[in-house]
C-alpha positions in Angstrom: 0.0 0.0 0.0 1.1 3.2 -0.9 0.4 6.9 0.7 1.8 10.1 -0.1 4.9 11.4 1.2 5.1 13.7 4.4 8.8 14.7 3.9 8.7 16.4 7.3 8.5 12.7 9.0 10.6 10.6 6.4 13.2 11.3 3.2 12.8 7.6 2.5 10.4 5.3 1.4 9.6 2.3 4.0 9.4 -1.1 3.0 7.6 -2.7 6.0 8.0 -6.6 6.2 6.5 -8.3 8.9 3.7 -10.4 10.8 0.1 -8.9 10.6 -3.3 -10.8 11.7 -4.4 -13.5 11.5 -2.4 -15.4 13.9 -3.5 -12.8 16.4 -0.7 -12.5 19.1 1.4 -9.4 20.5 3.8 -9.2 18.0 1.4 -8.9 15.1 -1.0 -6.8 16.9 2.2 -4.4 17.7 3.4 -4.8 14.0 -0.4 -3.6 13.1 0.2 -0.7 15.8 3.1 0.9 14.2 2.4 0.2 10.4 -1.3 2.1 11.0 0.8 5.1 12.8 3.0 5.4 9.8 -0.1 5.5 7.4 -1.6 8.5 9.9 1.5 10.4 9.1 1.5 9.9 5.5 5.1 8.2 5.0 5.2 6.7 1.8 5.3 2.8 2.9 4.9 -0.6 1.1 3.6 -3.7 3.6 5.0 -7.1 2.8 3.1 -9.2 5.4 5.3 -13.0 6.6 3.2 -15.9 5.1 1.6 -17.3 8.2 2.4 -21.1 8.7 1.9 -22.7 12.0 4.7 -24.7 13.5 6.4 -27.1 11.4 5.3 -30.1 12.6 6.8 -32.9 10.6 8.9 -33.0 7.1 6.0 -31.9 4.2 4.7 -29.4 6.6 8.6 -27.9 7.0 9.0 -28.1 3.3 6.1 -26.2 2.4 6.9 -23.3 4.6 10.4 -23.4 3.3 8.8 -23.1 0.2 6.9 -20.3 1.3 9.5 -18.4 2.5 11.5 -18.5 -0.6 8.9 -17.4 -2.7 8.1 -14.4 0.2 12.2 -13.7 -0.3 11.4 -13.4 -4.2 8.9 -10.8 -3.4 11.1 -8.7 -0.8 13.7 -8.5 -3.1 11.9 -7.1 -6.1 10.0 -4.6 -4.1 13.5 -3.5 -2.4 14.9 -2.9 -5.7 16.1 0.6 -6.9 15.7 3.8 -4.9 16.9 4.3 -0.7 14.8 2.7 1.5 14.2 2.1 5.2 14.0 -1.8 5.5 11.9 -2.4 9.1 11.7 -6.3 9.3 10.8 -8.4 12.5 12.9 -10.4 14.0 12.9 -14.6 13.8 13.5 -16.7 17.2 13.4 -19.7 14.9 16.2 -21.0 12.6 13.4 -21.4 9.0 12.4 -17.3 10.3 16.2 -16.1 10.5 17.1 -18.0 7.7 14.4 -16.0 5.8 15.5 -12.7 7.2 19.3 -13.1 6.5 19.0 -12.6 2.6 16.4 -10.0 2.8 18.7 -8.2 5.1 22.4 -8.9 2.5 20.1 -8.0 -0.1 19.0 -4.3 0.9 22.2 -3.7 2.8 25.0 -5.1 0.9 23.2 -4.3 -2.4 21.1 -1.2 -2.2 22.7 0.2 1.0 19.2 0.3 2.1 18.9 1.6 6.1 17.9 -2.0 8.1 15.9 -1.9 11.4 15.3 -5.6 13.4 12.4 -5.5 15.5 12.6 -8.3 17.8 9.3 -9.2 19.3 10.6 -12.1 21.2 12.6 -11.6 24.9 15.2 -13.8 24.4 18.1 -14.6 21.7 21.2 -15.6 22.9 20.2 -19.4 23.6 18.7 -19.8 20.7 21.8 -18.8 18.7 24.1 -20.5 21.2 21.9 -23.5 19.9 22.2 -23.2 16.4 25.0 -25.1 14.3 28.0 -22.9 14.1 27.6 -22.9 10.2 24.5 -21.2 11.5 26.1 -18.2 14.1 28.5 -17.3 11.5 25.6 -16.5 9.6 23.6 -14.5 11.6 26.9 -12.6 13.2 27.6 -11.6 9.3 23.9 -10.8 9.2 23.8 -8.5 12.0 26.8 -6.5 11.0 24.5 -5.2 8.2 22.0 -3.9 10.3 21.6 -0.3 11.5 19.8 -0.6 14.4 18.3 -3.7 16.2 15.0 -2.9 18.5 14.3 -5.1 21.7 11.1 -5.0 23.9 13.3 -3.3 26.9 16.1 -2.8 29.2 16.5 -5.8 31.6 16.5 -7.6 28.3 20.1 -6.5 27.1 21.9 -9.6 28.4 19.1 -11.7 26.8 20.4 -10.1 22.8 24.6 -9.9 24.3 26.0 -12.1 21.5 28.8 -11.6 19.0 27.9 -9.3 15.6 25.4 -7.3 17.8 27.7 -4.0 19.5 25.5 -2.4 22.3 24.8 0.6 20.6 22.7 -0.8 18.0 20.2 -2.2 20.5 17.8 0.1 21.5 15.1 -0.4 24.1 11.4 0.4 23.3 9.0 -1.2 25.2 5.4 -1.9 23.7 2.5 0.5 24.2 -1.5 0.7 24.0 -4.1 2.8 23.5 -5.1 4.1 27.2 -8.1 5.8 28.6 -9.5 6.5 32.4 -9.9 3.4 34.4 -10.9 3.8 38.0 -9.0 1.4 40.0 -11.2 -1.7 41.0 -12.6 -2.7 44.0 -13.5 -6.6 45.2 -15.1 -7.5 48.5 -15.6 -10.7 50.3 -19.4 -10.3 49.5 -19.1 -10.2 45.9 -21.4 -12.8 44.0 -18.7 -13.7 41.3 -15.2 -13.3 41.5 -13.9 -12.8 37.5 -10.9 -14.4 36.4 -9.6 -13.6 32.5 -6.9 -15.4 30.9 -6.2 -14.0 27.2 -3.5 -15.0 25.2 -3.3 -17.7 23.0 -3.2 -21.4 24.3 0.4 -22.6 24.1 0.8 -25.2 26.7 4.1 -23.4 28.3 2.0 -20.1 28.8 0.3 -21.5 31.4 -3.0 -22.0 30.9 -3.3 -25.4 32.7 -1.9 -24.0 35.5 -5.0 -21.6 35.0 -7.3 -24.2 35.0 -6.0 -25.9 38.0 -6.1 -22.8 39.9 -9.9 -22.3 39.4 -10.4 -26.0 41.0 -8.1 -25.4 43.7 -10.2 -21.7 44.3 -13.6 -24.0 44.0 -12.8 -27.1 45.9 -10.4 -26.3 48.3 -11.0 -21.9 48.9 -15.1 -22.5 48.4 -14.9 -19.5 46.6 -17.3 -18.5 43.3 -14.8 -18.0 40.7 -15.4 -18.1 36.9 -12.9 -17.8 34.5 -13.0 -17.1 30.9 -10.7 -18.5 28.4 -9.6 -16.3 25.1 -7.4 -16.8 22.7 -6.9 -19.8 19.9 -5.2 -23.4 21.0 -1.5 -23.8 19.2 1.3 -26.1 18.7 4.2 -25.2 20.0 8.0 -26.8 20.0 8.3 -26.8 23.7 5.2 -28.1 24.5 5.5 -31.1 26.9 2.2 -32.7 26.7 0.4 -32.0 23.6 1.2 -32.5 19.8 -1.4 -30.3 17.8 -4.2 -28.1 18.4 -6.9 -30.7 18.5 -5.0 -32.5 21.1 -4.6 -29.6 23.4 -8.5 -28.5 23.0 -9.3 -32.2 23.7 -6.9 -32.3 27.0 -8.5 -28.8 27.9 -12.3 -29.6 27.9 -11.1 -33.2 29.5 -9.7 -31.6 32.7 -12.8 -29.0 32.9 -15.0 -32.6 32.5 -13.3 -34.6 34.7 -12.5 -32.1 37.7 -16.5 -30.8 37.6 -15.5 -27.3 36.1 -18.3 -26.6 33.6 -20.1 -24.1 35.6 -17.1 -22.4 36.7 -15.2 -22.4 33.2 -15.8 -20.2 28.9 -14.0 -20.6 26.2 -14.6 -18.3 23.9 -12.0 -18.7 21.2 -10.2 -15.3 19.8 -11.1 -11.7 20.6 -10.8 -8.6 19.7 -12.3 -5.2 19.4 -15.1 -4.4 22.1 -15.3 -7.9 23.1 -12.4 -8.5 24.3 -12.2 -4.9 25.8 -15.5 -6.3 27.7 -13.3 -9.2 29.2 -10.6 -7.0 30.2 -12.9 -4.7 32.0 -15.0 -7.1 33.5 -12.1 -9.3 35.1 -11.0 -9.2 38.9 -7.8 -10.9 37.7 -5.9 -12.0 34.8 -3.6 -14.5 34.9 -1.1 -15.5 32.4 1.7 -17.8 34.5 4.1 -17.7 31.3 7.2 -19.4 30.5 6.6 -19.9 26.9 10.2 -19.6 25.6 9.0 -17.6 22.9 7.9 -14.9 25.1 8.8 -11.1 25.3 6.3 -8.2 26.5 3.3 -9.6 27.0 0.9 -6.8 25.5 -2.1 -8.4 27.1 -0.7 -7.6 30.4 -1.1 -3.9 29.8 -4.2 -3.9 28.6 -5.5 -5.4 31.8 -3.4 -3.1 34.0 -5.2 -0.3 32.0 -8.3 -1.7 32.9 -7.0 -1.9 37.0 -7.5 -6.0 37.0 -4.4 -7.4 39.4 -2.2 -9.1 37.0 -0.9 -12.4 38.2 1.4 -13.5 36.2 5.4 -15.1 36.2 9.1 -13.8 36.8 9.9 -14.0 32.8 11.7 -11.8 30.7 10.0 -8.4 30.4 7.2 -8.9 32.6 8.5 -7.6 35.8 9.0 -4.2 34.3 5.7 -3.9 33.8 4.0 -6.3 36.5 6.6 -5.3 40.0 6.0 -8.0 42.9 3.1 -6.7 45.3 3.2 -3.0 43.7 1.6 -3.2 40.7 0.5 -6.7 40.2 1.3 -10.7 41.7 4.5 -12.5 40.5 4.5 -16.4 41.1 6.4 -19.1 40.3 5.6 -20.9 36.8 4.0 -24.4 37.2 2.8 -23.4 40.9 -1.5 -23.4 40.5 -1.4 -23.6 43.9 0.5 -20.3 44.2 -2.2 -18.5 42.0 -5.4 -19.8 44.0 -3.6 -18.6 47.1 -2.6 -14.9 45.9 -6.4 -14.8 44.5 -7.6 -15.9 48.0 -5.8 -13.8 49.7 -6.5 -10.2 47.9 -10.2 -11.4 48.2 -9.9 -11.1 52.0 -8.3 -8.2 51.5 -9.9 -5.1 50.0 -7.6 -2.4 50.8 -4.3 -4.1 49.4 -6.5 -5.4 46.4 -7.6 -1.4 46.0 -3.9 -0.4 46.5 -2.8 -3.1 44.0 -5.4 -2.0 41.4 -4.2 2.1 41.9 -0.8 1.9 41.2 -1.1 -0.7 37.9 -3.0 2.2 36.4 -0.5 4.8 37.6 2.3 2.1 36.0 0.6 1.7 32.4 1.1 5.1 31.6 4.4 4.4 31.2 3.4 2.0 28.2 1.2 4.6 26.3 0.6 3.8 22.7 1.6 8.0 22.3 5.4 7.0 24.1 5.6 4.3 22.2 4.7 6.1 18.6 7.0 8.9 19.3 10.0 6.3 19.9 9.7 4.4 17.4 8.9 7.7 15.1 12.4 9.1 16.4 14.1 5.9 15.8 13.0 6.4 12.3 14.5 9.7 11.2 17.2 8.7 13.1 18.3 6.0 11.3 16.7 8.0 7.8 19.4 10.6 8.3 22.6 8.4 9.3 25.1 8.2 6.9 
């Protein structure tokens, strides 16, 4: 797509490569986020959106998204072609993904002397290239010297990126933002009919969401307490899953557990959503939990969104979480795999009122931090930045 030029924002043209919906998930919800910001502004842009293929789950399925990919190379490289460009690409935490980025990268760089920005949406690199074949690292080290700068979801995750071919200065921190807008904080009493508990993201086993479901029998049988909890988000296949193979197995496993431990009263699923429904969810939910150690992980956006809403966030220790969700000051941090944990935290801010108040206050004072408006004007100054740069 192409919109006039607004030479006050941008000299060059952007060719915008990366993950939009469907599969909805944070990066491609963020990807969405910035791309719509730079139509606003009128910067002349092209959008070459990833071919979505779920996770290669045996040979013909790893061959036709191979195939995919080259094809989708094919097509970066023509519409590179001719002219100075700003490449922005997203990052790949898988070997088939940063084996697709690498030529697009050469190409534009070595080429074109296009400028390259790497967004990575992910929180964590350096074990997955300590884990790659050293045919591999080479590679990607060669790869990353043509880069010009190389965004990460914040901070605390520098150590996470410190890997040869990658010099400091070309990491820079910008955390995710949302849209945000007046949210009282919340209030919960031991008298309340319902107590609301929301978990949306998608269903990858190592997210958590057992650990979820476990909690809500643990609050019902053992606590006595009237908890329902809604499910959102769509059921995937993930490589480090430990118990499930494909997406009808982990549905099947889910609505077996709910079955078997008595939970259908006390349990939704409602699949994906967006939009005013899911905004519905967020607002409507005492808690959200999302006990994460998906190893895919980053900046959960879903964790803002219900701190903007002034639900208590329970959620894990994991890469960029903690600088959004700070043990007992703006949200619960538990241990992964611990249900146990989570029923506990929930029974005890139910009892409590005035820490469950105090909780709910300062995650909406935190989330302005992660405006969508701090978050624009980053990335926007990153941008001519790297547009003026020799």
């Amino acid at each position: 797509m192409y919109c006039s030029l607004d030479k006050k924002m941008l000299k060059r043209k952007v060719i915008f490569i990366g993950l939009f919906s469907p599969p909805i998930t944070g990066q491609s919800i963020i990807t969405e986020q910035i791309y719509d910001d730079f139509i606003n502004k009128r910067v002349q842009i092209i959008k070459l959106a990833f071919p979505y293929e779920s996770y290669a789950k045996n040979i013909i399925h790893k061959f036709r998204k191979t195939i995919s990919y080259i094809l989708f190379i094919i097509k970066c490289m023509y519409k590179s072609a001719f002219g100075y460009k700003i490449i922005y690409l997203s990052g790949a935490r898988s070997q088939l993904g940063a084996l697709r980025n690498i030529p697009i990268i050469l190409w534009s760089k070595c080429v074109f002397n296009h400028k390259v920005i790497l967004h990575f949406h992910c929180g964590e690199y350096i074990d997955f290239y300590k884990n790659q074949p050293s045919i591999i690292q080479n590679i990607l080290r060669f790869s990353f010297k043509y880069t010009d700068k190389i965004i990460i979801l914040g901070e605390s995750l520098r150590p996470l990126f410190d890997i040869p071919g990658i010099p400091p200065q070309k990491l820079v921190a910008i955390p995710c933002g949302i849209p945000l807008s007046f949210s009282p904080p919340r209030a919960i009493n031991t008298n309340q009919s319902t107590i609301r508990l929301l978990y949306l993201s998608n269903l990858i086993e190592s997210k958590g969401y057992f650990d979820v479901l476990k909690a809500v029998s643990i609050l019902h049988k053992d606590y006595k307490l009237n908890v329902r909890c809604d499910f959102c988000g769509t059921f995937f296949a993930h490589s480090d899953d430990q118990n499930t193979s494909n997406e009808k197995q982990a549905y099947s496993l889910f609505e077996n557990y709910i079955n078997e431990h008595q939970l259908k009263e006390f349990v939704f699923y409602h699949g994906p959503v967006m939009g005013e429904k899911k905004q519905n969810f967020l607002q409507q939910a005492d808690f959200f939990l999302l006990p994460t150690n998906y190893n895919s992980e980053g900046q959960p956006v879903s964790i803002l969104e219900a701190m903007s809403c002034g639900s208590i966030v329970i959620s894990t220790s994991y890469r960029a979480i903690p600088d959004m969700v700070i043990d007992n000051e703006t949200g619960i941090l538990v241990p992964y795999n611990k249900p146990t944990a989570i029923a506990h935290r929930i029974a005890e801010l139910i009892q409590n009122p005035t820490e469950y108040a105090r909780l709910s206050k300062n995650a909406l004072n935190h989330v302005q931090n992660f405006s969508i408006d701090k978050f624009n004007s980053r990335i926007e100054k990153l941008f001519k930045e790297v547009d003026v740069m020799p």
